[in-house]
TITORDO-674385 format. One record per residue: residue number from 1; residue in three letters; x, y, z of N, C-alpha, C in turn. Coordinates in Angstrom, 2 decimals. Layout:
BEGIN
   i  aa    n_c1    n_c2    n_c3   ca_c1   ca_c2   ca_c3    c_c1    c_c2    c_c3
 NUM ALA       X       Y       Z       X       Y       Z       X       Y       Z
...
//
This chain:
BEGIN
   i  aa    n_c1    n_c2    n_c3   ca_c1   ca_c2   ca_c3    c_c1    c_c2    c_c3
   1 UNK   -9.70  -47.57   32.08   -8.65  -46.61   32.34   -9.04  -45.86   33.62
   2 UNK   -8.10  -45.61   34.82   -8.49  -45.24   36.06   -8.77  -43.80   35.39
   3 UNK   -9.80  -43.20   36.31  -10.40  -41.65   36.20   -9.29  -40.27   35.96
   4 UNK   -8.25  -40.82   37.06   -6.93  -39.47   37.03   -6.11  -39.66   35.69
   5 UNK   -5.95  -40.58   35.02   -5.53  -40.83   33.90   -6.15  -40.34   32.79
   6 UNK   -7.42  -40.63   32.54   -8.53  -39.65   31.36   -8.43  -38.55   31.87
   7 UNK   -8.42  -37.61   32.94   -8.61  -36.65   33.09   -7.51  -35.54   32.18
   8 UNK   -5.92  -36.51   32.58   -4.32  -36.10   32.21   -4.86  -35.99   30.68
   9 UNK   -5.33  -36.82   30.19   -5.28  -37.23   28.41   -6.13  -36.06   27.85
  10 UNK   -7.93  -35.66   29.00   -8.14  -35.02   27.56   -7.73  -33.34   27.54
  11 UNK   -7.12  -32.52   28.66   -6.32  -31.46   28.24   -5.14  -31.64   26.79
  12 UNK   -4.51  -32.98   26.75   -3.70  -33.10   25.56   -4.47  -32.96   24.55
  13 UNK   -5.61  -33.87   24.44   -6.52  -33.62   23.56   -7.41  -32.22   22.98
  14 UNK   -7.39  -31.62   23.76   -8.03  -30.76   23.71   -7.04  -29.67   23.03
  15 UNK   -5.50  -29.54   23.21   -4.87  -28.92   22.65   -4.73  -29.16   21.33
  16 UNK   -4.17  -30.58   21.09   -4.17  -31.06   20.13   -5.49  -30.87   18.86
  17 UNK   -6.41  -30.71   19.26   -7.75  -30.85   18.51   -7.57  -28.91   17.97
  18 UNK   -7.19  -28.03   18.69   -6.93  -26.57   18.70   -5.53  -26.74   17.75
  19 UNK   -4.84  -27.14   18.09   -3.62  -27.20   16.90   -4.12  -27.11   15.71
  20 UNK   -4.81  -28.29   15.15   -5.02  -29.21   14.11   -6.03  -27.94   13.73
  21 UNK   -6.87  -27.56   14.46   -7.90  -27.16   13.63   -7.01  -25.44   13.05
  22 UNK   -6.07  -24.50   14.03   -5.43  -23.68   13.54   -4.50  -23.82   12.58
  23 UNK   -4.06  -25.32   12.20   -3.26  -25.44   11.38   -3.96  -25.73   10.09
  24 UNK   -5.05  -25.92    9.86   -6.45  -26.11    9.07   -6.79  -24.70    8.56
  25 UNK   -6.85  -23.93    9.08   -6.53  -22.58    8.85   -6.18  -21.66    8.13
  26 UNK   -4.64  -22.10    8.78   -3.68  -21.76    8.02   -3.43  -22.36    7.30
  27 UNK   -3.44  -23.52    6.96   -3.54  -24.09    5.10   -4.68  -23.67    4.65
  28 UNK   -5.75  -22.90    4.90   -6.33  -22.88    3.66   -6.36  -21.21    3.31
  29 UNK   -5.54  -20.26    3.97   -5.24  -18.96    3.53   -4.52  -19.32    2.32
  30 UNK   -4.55  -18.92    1.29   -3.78  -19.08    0.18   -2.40  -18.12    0.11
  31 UNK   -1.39  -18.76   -0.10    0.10  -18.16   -0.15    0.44  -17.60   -1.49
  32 UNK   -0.05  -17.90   -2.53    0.19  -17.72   -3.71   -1.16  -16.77   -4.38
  33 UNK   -0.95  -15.39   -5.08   -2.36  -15.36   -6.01   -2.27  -16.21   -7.39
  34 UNK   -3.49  -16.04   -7.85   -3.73  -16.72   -9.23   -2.30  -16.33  -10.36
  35 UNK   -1.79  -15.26  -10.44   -1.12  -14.46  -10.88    0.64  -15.34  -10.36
  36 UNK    0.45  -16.35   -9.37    2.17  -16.93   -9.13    2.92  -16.00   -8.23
  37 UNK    2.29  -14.87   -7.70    2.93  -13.75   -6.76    2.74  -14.21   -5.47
  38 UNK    3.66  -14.40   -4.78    3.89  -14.57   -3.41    2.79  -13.33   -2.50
  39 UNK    1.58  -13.68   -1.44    0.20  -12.73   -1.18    0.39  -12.86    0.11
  40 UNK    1.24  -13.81    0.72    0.88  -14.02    2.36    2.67  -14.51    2.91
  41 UNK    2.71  -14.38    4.57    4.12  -14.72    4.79    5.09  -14.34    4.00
  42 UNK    5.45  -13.52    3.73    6.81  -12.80    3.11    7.72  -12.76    3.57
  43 UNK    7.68  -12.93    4.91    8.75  -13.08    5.65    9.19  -15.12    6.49
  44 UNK    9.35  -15.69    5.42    9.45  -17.17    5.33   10.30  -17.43    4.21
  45 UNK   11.14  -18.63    4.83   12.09  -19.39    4.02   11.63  -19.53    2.48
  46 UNK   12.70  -18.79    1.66   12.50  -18.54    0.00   12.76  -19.59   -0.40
  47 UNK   12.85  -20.50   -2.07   13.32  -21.17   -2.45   14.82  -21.19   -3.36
  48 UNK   15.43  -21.70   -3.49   16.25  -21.39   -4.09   17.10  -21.82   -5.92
  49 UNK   15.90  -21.56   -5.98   15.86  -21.42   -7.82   14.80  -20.21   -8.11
  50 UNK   15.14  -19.83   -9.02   13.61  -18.69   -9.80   13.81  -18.86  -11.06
  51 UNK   13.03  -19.11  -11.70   12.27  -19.72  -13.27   12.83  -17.52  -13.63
  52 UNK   12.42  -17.03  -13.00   12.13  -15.37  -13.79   13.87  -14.92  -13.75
  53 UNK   14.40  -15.30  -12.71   16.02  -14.53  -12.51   17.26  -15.25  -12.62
  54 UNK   18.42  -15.29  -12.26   19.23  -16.06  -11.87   19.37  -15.33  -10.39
  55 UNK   19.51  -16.43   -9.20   20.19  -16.13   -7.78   21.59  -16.27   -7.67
  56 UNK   21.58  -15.23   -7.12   23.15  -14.73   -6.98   23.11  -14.48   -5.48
  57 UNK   24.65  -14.64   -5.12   25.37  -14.55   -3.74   25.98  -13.25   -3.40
  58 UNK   26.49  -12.84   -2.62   27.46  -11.83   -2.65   28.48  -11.98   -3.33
  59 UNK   29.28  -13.13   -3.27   30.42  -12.23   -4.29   30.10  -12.69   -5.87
  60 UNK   28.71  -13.13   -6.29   28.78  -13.35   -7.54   27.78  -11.64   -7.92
  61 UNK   27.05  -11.08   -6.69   27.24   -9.75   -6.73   28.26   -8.72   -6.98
  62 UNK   29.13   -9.00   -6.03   30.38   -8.45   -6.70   31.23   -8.15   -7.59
  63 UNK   30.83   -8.96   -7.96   31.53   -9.25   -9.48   30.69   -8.76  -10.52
  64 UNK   29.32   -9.06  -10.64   28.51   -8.10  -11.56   28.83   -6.42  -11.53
  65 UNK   29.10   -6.24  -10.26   29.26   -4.38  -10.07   30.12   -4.18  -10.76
  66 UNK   31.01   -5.16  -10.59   32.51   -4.02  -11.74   32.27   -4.23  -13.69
  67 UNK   31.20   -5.21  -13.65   31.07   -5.40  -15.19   30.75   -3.75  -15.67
  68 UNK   30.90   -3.49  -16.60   30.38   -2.65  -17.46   29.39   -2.79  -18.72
  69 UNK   27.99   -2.59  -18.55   27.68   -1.44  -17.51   27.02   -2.52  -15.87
  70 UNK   27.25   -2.25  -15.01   26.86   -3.06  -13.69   25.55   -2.82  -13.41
  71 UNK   24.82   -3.69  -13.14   23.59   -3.80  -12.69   22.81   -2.73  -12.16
  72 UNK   21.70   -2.57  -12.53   20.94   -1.77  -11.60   20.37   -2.20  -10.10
  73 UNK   20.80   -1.90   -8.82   20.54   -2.64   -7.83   18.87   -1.94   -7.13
  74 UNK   17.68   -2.23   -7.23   17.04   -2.34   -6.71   16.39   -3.32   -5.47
  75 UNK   16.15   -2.53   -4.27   15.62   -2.83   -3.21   14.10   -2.55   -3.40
  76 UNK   13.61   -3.07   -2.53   12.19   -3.57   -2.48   11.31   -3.47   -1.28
  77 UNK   12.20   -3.19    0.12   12.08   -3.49    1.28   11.02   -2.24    1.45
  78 UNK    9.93   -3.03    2.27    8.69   -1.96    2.44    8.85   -0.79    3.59
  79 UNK    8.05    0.06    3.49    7.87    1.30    3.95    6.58    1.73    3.77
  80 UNK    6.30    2.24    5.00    4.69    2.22    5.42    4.48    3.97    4.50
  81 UNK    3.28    3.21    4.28    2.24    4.36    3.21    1.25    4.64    3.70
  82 UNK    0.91    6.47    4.06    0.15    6.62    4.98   -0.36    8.09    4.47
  83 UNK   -1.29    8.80    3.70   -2.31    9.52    3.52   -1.15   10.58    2.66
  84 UNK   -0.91    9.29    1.52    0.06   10.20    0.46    1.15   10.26    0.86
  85 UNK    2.10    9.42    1.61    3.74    9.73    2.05    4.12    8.26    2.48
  86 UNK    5.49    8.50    2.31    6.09    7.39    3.53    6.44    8.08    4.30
  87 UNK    5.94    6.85    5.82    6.24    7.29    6.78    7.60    7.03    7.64
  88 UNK    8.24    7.75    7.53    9.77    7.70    8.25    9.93    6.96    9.47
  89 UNK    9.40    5.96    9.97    9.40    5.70   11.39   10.81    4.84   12.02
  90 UNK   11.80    4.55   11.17   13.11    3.86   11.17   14.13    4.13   10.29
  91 UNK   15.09    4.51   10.37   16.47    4.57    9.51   16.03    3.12    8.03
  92 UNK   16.53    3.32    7.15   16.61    2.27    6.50   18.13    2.08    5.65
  93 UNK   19.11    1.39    5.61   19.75    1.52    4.82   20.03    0.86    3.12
  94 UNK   20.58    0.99    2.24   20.76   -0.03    1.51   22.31   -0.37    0.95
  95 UNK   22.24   -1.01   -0.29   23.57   -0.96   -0.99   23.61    0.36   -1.97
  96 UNK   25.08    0.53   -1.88   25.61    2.09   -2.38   25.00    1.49   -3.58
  97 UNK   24.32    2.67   -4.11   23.69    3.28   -5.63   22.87    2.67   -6.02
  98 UNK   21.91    1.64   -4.72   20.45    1.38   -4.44   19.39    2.08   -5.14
  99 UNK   18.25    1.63   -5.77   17.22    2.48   -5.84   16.23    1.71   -5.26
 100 UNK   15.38    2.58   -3.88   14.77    2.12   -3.46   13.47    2.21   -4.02
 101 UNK   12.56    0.84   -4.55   11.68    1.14   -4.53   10.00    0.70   -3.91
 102 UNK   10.18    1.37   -2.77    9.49    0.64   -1.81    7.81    0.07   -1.96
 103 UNK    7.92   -1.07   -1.45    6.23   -1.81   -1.58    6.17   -2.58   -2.49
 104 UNK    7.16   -2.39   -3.54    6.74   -3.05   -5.01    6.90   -4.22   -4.89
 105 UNK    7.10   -4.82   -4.04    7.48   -6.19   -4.02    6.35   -6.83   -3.53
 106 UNK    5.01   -6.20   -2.93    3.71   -6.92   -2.71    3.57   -7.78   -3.69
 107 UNK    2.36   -8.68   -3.07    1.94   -9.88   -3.85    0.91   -9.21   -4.79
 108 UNK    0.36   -8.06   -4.44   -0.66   -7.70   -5.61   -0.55   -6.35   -5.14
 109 UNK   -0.39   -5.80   -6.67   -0.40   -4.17   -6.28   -0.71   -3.61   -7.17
 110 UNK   -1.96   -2.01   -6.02   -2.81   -1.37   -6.85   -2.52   -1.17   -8.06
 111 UNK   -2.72   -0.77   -8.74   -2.81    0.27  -10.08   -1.70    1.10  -10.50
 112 UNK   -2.10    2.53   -8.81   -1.10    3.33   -8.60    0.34    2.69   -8.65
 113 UNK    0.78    1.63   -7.37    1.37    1.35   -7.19    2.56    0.29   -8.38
 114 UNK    1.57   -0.17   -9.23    2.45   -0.99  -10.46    2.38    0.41  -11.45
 115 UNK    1.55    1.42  -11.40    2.91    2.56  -12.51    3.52    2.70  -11.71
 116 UNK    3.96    3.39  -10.49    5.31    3.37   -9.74    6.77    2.48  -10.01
 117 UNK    6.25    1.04   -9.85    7.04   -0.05   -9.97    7.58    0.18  -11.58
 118 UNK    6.71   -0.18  -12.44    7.01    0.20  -13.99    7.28    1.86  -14.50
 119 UNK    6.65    2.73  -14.08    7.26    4.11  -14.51    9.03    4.24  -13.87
 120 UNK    9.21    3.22  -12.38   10.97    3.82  -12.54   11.84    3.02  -12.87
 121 UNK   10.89    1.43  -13.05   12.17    0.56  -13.84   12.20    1.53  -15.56
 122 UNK   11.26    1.58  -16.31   11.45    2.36  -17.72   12.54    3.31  -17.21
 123 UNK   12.19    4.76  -16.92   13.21    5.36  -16.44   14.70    5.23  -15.81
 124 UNK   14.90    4.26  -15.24   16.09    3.96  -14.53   16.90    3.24  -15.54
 125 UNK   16.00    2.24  -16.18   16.57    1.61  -17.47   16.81    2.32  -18.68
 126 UNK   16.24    3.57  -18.78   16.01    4.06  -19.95   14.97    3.17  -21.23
 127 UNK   14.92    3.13  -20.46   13.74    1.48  -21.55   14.53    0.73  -22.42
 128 UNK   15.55    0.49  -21.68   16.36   -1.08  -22.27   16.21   -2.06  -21.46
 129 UNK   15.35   -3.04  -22.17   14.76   -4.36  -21.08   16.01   -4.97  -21.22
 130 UNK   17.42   -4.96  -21.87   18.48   -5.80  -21.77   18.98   -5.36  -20.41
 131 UNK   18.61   -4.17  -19.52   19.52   -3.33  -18.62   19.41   -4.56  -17.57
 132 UNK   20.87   -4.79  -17.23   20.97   -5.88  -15.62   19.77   -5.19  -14.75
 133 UNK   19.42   -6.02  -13.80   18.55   -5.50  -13.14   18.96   -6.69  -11.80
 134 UNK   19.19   -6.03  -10.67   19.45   -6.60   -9.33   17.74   -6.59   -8.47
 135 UNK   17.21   -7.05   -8.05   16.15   -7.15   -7.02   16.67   -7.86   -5.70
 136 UNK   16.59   -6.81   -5.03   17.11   -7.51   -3.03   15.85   -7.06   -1.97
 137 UNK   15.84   -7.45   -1.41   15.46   -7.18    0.40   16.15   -7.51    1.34
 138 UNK   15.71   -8.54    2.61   16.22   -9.25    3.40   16.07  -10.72    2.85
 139 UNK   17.02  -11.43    4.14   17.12  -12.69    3.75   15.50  -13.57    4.23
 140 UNK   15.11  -14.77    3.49   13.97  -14.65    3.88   12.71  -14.02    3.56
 141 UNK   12.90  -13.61    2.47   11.58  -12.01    2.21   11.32  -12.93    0.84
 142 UNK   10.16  -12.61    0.19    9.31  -13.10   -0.55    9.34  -11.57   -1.55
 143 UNK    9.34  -10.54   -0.80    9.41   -9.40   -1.53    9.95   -9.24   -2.97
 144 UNK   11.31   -9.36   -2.90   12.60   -9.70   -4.11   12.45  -10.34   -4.90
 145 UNK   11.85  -11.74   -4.67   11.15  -13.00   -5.46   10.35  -12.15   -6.49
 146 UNK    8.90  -11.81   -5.48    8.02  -10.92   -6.29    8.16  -10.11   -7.60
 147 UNK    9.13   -9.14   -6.89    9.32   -7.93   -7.52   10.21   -8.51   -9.06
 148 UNK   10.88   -9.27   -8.68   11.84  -10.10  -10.11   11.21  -10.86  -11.04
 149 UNK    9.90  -11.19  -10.60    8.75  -11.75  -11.26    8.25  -10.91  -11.93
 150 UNK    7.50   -9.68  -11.30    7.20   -8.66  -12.11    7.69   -8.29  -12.90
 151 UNK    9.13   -7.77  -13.06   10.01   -7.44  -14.01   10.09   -7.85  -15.47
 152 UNK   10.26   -9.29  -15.08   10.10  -10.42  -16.23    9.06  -10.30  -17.01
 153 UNK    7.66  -10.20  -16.01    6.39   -9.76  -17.05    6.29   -8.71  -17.74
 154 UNK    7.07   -7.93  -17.30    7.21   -6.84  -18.16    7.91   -6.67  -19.05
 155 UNK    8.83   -7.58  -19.19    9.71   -7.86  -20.42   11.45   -7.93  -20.81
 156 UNK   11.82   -7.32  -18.93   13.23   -7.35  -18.79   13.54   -8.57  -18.65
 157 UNK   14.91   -8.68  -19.34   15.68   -9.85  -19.51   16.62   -9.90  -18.87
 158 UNK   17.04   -9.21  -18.14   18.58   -9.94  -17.63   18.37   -9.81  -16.09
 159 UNK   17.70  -10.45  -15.01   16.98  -10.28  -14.23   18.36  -11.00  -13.09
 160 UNK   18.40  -10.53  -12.01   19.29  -11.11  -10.87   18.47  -11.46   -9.18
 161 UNK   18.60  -12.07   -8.91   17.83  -11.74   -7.27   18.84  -12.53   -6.50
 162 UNK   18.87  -11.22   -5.76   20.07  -11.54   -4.31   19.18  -11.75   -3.19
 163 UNK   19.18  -13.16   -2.88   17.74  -13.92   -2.22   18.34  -13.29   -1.13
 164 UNK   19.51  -13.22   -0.32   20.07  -12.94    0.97   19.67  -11.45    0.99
 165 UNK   19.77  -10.66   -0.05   20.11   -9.37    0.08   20.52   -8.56    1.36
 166 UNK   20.23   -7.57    1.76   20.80   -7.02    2.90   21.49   -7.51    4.05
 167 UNK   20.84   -8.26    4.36   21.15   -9.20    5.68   22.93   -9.99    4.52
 168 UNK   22.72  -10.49    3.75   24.24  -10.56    3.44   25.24  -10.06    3.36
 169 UNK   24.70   -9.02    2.92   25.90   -7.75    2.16   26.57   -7.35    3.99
 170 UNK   25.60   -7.15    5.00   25.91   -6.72    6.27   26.97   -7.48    6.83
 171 UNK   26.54   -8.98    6.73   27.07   -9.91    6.94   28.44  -10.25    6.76
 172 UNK   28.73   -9.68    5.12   29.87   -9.61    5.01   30.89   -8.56    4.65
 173 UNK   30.45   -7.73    6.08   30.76   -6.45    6.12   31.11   -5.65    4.95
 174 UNK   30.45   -5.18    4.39   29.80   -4.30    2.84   29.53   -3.27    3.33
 175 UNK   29.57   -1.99    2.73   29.19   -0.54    3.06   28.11   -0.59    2.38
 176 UNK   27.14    0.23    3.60   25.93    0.76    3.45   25.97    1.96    3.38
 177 UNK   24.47    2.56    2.82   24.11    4.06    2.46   22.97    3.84    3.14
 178 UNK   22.69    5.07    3.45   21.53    5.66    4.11   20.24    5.85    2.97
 179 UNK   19.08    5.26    2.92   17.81    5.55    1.53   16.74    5.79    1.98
 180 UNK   16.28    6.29    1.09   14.83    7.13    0.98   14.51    6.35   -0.42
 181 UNK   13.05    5.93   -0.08   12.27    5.60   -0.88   12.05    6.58   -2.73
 182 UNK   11.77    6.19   -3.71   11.95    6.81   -5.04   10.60    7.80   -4.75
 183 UNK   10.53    9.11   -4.87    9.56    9.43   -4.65    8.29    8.87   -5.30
 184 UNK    6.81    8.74   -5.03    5.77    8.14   -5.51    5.08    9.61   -6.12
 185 UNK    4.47    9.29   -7.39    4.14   10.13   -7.82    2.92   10.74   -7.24
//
């Protein structure tokens, strides 16, 4: 092989060998904990079945709201936690009569943070695990997944996840509210 020719090949190579080995990498960060909770990339293409919920669309959302009694719609969408507070650094909005409850949708969460998650589903539900229960974020988010998982382990039954969430409802021009996170105790 003439000399200017190997020379062309092993920059390819050399990339190529850097690919492979970052993509080596990144398969071996684990995406999943032991626990089935989504721990890494949250923001990557969801699947579309869940063993814990039924997935719902917008207008099969819609249609749950007017049932009586209509779902409880919880959001999930994070908000930075910073020496006892959230920190306000962006508007957030959600769906009218949202309860936000932010972070809970991590792949593993403290202590603190799962009584949070479980002290305001009890409360919000009144501790009827039959109570509808909506889980959203964005489209794409792993968050919602999570958080509808959790739920289930805890013993609620009538579980929904609006895999699109926000990014749909926007989409198809839906009124938003302005939210603040549930206070953390």
């Amino acid at each position: 092989m003439p000399r200017a020719r190997r020379r062309l090949l092993r920059p390819s190579l050399a990339a190529l060998s850097l690919s492979l080995c970052l993509a080596c990498a990144n398969a071996q960060t684990p995406l999943f904990s032991p626990d089935g909770y989504r721990i890494d990339l949250y923001r990557s293409p969801t699947p579309d079945v869940m063993q814990d919920a039924t997935l719902i669309d917008t207008p099969v959302l819609q249609t749950l709201l007017e049932q009586n009694p209509p779902p409880l719609l919880i959001d999930v969408y994070r908000r930075q936690w910073l020496q006892g507070r959230f920190i306000e650094d962006q508007p957030h909005e959600n769906l009218p009569g949202s309860h936000w409850l932010a972070n809970t949708g991590d792949g593993e969460l403290t202590p603190q943070w799962q009584a949070y998650f479980e002290g305001n589903l009890k409360k919000l539900t009144g501790g009827n695990l039959k109570q509808p229960l909506v889980f959203y974020c964005r489209a794409d988010c792993w968050l919602s997944w999570n958080a509808a998982r959790r739920a289930a382990r805890l013993g609620y039954k009538s579980l929904y996840w609006y895999r699109d969430g926000l990014d749909a409802w926007q989409a198809a021009n839906l009124p938003l509210t302005p939210a603040r996170p549930e206070p953390f105790p």
